[in-house]
N, C-alpha and C positions, 0 to 999 in steps of 0.2 A: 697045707693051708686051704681052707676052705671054702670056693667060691660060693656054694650054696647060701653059706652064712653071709658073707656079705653083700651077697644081692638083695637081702631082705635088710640091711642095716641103712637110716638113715642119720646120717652122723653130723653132729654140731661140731665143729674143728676150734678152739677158742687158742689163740695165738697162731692158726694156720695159716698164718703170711708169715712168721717169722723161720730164723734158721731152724731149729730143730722141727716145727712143725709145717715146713714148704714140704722137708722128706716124707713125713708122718701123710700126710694129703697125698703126695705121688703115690705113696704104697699102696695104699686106701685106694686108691683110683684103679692103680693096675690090679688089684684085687677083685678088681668090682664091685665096688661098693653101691647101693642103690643112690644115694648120694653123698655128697659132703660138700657140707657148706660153711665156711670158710669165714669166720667172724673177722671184722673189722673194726678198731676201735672209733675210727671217724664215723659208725654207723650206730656201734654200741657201744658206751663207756661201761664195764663193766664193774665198776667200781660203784654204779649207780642202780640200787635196787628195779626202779621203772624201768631201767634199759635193759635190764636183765630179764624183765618182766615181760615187756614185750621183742623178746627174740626168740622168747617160747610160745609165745601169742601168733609169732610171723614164721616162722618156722617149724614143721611138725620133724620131731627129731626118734628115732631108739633108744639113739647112744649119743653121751657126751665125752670130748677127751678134751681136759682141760691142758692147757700149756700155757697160757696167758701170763705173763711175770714182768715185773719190774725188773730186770736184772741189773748184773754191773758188778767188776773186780771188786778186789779190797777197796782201793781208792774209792770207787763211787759207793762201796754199803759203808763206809768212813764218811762220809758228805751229809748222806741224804738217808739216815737208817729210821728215820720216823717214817718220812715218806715209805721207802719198802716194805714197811712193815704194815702200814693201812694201806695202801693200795692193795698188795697181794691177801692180806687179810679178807679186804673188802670182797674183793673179786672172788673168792673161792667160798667163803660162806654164804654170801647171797647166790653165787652160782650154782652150787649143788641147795641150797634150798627151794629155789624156781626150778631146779630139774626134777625133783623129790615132788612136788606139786605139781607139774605138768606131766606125773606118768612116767621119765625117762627109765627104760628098761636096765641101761647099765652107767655108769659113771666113770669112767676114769682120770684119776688125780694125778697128775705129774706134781711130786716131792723136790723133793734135793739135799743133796750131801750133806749139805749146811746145815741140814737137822741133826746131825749124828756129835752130841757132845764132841768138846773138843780134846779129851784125852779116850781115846775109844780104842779097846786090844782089836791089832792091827791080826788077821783080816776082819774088818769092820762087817760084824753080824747083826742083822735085822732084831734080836734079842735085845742089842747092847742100847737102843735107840730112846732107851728115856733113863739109863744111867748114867746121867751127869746135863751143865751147859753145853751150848754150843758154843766153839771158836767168836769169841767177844765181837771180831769184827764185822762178821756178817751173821749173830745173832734173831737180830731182828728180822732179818729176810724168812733165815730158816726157822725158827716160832711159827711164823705168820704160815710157811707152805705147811709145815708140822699139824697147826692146827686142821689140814684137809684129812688127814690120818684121822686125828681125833671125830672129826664130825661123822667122816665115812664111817666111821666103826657105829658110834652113836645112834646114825641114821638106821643101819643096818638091826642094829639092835633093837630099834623102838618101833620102826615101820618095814622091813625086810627091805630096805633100800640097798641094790647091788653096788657098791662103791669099793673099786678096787685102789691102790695105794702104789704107785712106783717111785723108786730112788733112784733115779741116772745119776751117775758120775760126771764131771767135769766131764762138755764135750768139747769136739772139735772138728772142723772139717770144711771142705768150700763151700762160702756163703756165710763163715764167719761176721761178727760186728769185729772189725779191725781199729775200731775208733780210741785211741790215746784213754779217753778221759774215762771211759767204760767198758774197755774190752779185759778177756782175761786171759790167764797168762800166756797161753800159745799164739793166739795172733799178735798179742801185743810183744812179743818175741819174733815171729817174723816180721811183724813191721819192722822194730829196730832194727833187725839185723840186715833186711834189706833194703831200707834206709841208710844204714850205716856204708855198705855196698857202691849204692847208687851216688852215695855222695862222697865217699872217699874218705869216711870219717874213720879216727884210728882206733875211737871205745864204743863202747855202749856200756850204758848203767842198769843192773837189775836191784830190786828190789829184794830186799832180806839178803840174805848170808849164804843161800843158796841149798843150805840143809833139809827143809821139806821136803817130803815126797809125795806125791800124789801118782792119780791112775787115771787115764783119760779114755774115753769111749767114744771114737769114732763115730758121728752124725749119725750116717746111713745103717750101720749096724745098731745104736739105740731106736732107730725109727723101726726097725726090723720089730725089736724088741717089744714095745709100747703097741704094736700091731698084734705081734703073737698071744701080745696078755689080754688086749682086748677081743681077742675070738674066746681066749683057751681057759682065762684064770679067772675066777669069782668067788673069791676067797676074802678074807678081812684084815689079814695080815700084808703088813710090808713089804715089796719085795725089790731088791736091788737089782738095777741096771748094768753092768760094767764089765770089763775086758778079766779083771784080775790082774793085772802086769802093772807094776809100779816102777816108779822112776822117779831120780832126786830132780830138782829145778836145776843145781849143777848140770847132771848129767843132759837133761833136757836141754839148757841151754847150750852145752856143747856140740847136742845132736843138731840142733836148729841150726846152728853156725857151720856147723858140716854143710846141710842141706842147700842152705840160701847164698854158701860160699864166703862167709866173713870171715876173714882171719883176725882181725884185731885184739884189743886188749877185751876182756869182759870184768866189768869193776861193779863187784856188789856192793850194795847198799846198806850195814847192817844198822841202821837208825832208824829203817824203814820195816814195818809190818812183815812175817814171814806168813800169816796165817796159822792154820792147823800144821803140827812138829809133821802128820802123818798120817797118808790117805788110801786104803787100798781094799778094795771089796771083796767079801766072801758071794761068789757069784751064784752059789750050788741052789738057792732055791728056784730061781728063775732056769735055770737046767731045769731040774728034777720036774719044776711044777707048769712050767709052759712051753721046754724045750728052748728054750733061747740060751745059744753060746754068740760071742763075737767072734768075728770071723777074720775082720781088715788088721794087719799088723800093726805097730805103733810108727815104723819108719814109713810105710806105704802109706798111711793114713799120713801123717806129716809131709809128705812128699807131693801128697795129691792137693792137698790145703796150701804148700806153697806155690806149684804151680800153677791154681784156680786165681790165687793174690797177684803172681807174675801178669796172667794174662790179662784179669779183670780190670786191678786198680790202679797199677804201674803204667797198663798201657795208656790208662787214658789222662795220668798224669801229664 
């Protein structure tokens, strides 16, 4: 890795107070980054052209890595999927247009899984990403981050705008949103489960039939990631985030009950939403074209997210 390159980088951070993007700033920093500055929505609404407008005005930046999202499980893109679909809309088109007119040297667009039609040959290839919808219940989310693909390419094509494209996979790790109403499935899995623990209860209820599977990428290792593409890749094409290693919600949720120590019943839900049948990434481009493999196992990674939960939220319950 570079230090040369990132001493001359001055970096807009947009969601870098949040989980995925507190790592992304730590890397960045120990890198040496010339700076990085750290947007705030109490400072900039970014969903608001002017605000966008002048954070390029108050800020002299090279490079932008956008992370900024509406997020939230199934339940909350079930609720509020107008809402996530203009916010995140908002915020990535007027964002890389203000960066496109202020000079920004690079772009980088954080995507999501949620773009990838929701019948997609499993390992899920960067190719497959516009043959077919996406998974009906968090549609709107991933449309809205999809369209950053679209413009990036657009931009690039009409004014040589460098806007690169990453897909993370569902992550995970301390520092998690563990909140009921909007968390997704891993925390919201160690909560119950050490919930269920703490209070001596004999079930816990999961959501679906427990048949999905999915692939999850450890925080620190996608933050590795999204650092490596931003020195190395400048390219127009899509390229995925992820571990490669797949696992059913079953299986998961038994691992998790290992972990946190519950023994009880686990009683699924099948009335309830499973999502996408099936999640797991062809990881080979981001190899080949930036050198990014993941590195943290999936039990280590779950092991250290529930201990960060133990010490954090428990204690001070």
């Amino acid at each position: 890795m570079s230090s040369d390159f990132w001493a001359d980088q001055s970096v807009i951070v947009t969601g870098g107070a949040g989980f995925l993007g507190s790592y992304v700033v730590e890397k960045l920093r120990e890198r040496g980054a010339g700076s990085v500055f750290v947007v705030r929505s109490k400072d900039y609404d970014l969903r608001r052209e002017e605000a966008v407008r002048r954070l390029f005005a108050e800020v002299k930046a090279t490079m932008v890595i956008h992370m900024a999202a509406v997020v939230g499980g199934i339940g909350a893109n079930r609720a509020h999927p107008g809402q996530f679909f203009y916010d995140n809309l908002m915020m990535g088109a007027s964002l890389m247009e203000q960066a496109r007119q202020a000079g920004i040297a690079k772009f980088v667009a954080i995507g999501t899984i949620c773009a990838y039609p929701k019948f997609t040959p499993i390992p899920f290839r960067e190719a497959d990403l516009w043959n077919g919808y996406p998974e009906e219940t968090n549609a709107p989310y991933g449309l809205a981050k999809k369209m950053l693909l679209v413009q990036g390419q657009a931009y690039r094509q009409e004014y040589g705008f460098n806007s690169i494209y990453l897909l993370p996979v569902n992550l995970y790790g301390p520092g998690d949103n563990f909140d009921p109403a909007s968390s997704h499935v891993i925390p919201a899995l160690i909560k119950k489960c050490l919930d269920a623990v703490q209070q001596g209860s004999p079930a816990i209820e999961v959501w679906g039939d427990g048949s999905p599977t999915r692939e999850f990428l450890y925080v620190r290792d996608a933050a590795e990631g999204i650092v490596l593409a931003a020195e190395r890749y400048n390219g127009g094409e899509p390229v995925n985030l992820g571990s490669g290693y797949e696992i059913s919600i079953r299986d998961l949720v038994a691992l998790i009950a290992e972990l946190t120590g519950f023994k009880g019943e686990i009683r699924y839900d099948p009335t309830k939403p499973n999502g996408q049948p099936r999640r797991q990434l062809d990881v080979s481009r981001a190899r080949d074209w930036f050198g990014f493999q993941a590195t943290t196992s999936f039990r280590d990674g779950l092991r250290e997210t529930i201990e960060w939960y133990r010490a954090r939220v428990l204690a001070e319950s």
